[in-house]
N, C-alpha and C positions, 0 to 999 in steps of 0.2 A: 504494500500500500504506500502510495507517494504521500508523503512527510507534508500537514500545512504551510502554508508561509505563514513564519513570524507573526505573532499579533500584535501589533505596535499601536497604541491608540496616546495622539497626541494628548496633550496636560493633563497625561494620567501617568502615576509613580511606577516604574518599572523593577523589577530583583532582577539584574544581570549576573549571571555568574558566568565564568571563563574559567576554565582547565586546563592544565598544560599535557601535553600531548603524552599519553600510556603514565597519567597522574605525573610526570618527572618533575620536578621544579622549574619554575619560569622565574625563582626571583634566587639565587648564590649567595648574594656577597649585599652589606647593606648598601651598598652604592646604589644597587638598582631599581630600590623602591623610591630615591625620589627621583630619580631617572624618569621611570615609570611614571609617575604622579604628576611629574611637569608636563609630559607629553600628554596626559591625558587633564590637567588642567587649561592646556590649550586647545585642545580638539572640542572641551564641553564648551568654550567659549565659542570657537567658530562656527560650530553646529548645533549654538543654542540649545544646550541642556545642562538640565539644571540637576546639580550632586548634591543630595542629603544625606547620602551615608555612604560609608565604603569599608574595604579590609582589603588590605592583600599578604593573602596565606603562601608560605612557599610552594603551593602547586597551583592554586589556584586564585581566586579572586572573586569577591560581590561587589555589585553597585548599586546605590537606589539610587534613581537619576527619572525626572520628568521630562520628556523630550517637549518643544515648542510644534514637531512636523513628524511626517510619516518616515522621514527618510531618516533623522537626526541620531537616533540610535546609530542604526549601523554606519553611518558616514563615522562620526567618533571613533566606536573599536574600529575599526579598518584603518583612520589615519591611525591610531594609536600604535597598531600593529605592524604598520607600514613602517614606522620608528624605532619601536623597540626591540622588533625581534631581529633587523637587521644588527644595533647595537648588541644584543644578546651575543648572537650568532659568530660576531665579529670575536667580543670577548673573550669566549669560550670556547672556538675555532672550532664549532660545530657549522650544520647545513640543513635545509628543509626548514617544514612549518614548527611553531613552536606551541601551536594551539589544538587538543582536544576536538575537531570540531566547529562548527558554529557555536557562538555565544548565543546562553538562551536566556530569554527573558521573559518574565512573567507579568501585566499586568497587577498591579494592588488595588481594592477597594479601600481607599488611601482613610475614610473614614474608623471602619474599620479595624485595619490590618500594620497602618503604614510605621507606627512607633513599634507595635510586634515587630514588621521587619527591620525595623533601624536598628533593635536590640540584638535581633535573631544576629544580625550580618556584626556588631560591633563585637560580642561575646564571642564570637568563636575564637580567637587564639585560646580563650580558657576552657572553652568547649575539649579545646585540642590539646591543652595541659600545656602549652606555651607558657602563661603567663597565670597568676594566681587572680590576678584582678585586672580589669580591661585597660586600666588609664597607666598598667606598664607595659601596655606592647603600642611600639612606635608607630606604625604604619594602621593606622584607621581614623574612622572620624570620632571616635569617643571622649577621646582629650579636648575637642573641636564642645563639642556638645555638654560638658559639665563646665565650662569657662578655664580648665586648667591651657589650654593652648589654641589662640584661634587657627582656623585654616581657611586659606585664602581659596582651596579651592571647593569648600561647603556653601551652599546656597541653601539657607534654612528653610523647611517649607512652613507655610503655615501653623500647620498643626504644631510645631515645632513651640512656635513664639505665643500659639494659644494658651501654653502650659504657665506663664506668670506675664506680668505688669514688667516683669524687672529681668534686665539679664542675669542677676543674681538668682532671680527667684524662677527663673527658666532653667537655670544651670542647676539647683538640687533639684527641682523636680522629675528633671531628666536624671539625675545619680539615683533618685530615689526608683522609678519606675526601674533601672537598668538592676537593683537591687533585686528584684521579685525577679522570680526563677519562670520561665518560660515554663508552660503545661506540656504533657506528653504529647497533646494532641497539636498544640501551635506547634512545637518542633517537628514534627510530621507532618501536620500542615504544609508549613515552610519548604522541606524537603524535598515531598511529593510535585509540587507547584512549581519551585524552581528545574526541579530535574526531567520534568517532563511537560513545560511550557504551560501547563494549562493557571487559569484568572485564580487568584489567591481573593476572594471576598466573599459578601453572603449570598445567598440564592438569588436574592429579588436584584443583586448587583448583577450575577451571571445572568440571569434572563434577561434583566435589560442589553446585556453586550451581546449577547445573542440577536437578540433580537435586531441590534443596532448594526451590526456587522454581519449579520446572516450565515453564523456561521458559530460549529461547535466550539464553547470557552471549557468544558469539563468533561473529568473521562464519563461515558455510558455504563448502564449499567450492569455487572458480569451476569452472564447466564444468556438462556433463550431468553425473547419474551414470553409472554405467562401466554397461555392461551386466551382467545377469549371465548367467554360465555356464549353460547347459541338459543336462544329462545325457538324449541319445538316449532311451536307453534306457527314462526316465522320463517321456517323451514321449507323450502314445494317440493314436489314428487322427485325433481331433478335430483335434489340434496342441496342445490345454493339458498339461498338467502333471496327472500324476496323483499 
C-alpha cells in the first residue's frame, strides 16, 4: 500500500522527529549540536516556522514547530540537511544519507496536547538516563522555558505565555507542570503518533481534520467489520435486501 503524503496543516503545532540512519548517531562530538541549531535556527527563519520546543538526542531529534504554509516544514529539514550532513560527512570522513528516512510529523491539537508534547520532547534525555533532571542536558528548549537561559531560536506559542502575567510566573509554572510525570497512556500517546504520522488530539479534533482534508488522521479499527444486522423481513425471495 502506497505511504500518504505528509499531513502538514498550516498554524497548527507539529512533533517532528528525525532518526539517524540504522538509529547510528547524527550528533559525536559537542561541537555539533550548535552546528546543528544554527543551521536550523536559520532555515525556521527563512521558511517561517515557528520553534517551541526541541531536543537533540545523539541519534535522533524532536521538534515542535508551527509552520506559516504547506510547504514550510519540509523546505526547513531539507535546507537543514542540505548543511549539516555534508558538514557531518566531511568530519567524520564518512559518505551517503545521514537520515532514517523521511522526517515524520505529527499534527497536535495544540489545545489539548501541545505542553504534553513540549514536556514529552524536553524530558527525554532523562527518559534516557542522560541527565537526572532536564535543565542539565544542554541541547533543548527546557532551560529556554523555566527562564534559566533564553534561546534565541524558541518562539513561545501562546499557550506558553497563557500560563502567568509575569515571565517569572510563566517560568515556574512551566518547572512546575515539567515536574508531574507524564501518564502511561500520554507517553504512548506521544509514541504511537509520532512514529506512525497519525493527528495527536481529541476525537471531535480528528473528525474535524478529516473532514477538512478529506482524508484518514487515525489508524482504523483492527478486525473485520462487524457484520450487519438483516431485518427478515426486508429480505425478497432473491436473498438481497429490498
Amino acid at each position: 500500500m502506497a505511504r500518504l503524503p505528509r499531513l502538514v496543516i498550516p498554524q497548527h503545532p507539529h512533533h517532528i522527529v528525525q532518526f539517524g540512519v540504522d538509529r547510528q548517531a547524527i550528533f559525536r562530538e559537542p561541537g555539533d549540536y550548535p552546528a546543528f541549531l544554527n543551521w536550523l535556527r536559520e532555515a525556521a527563519k527563512q521558511y517561517r516556522v515557528a520553534i517551541h520546543a526541541y531536543v537533540l538526542m545523539p541519534d535522533h531529534l524532536h521538534i515542535l514547530a508551527t509552520p506559516a504554509d504547506l510547504e514550510g516544514l519540509a523546505r526547513m529539514m531539507q535546507w537543514v540537511g542540505r548543511h549539516y550532513v555534508p558538514y557531518f560527512n566531511r568530519k567524520y570522513g564518512r559518505n551517503g544519507t545521514l537520515w532514517q528516512g523521511r522526517f515524520k510529523a505529527t499534527v497536535i491539537d495544540a489545545a489539548n496536547y501541545l505542553m504534553t508534547c513540549s514536556r514529552y520532547i524536553e524530558l527525554n534525555p532523562v527518559r534516557a538516563g542522560i541527565v537526572l533532571s532536564p535543565v542539565d542536558y544542554a541541547w533543548s528548549s527546557y532551560a529556554h522555558h523555566i527562564g534559566a537561559k533564553p534561546d534565541a531560536l524558541i518562539t513561545d506559542h501562546a499557550l506558553y505565555w497563557s500560563l502567568g502575567n509575569t515571565p517569572f510566573e510563566r517560568d515556574a509554572a512551566y518547572k512546575h507542570l515539567s515536574e508531574q510525570a507524564l501518564t502511561s497512556k500520554e507517553l504512548q500517546d506521544l509514541k504511537d503518533t509520532a512514529h506512525k504520522g497519525w493527528v495527536l488530539g481529541s476525537e471531535s479534533f480528528k473528525t474535524s481534520l478529516e473532514a477538512q482534508e478529506g482524508r484518514q488522521v487515525r489508524p482504523g479499527k483492527r478486525g473485520r467489520p462487524a457484520k450487519r444486522l438483516v431485518d427478515k423481513d426486508l429480505v425478497g425471495a432473491d436473498g438481497l435486501e429490498t
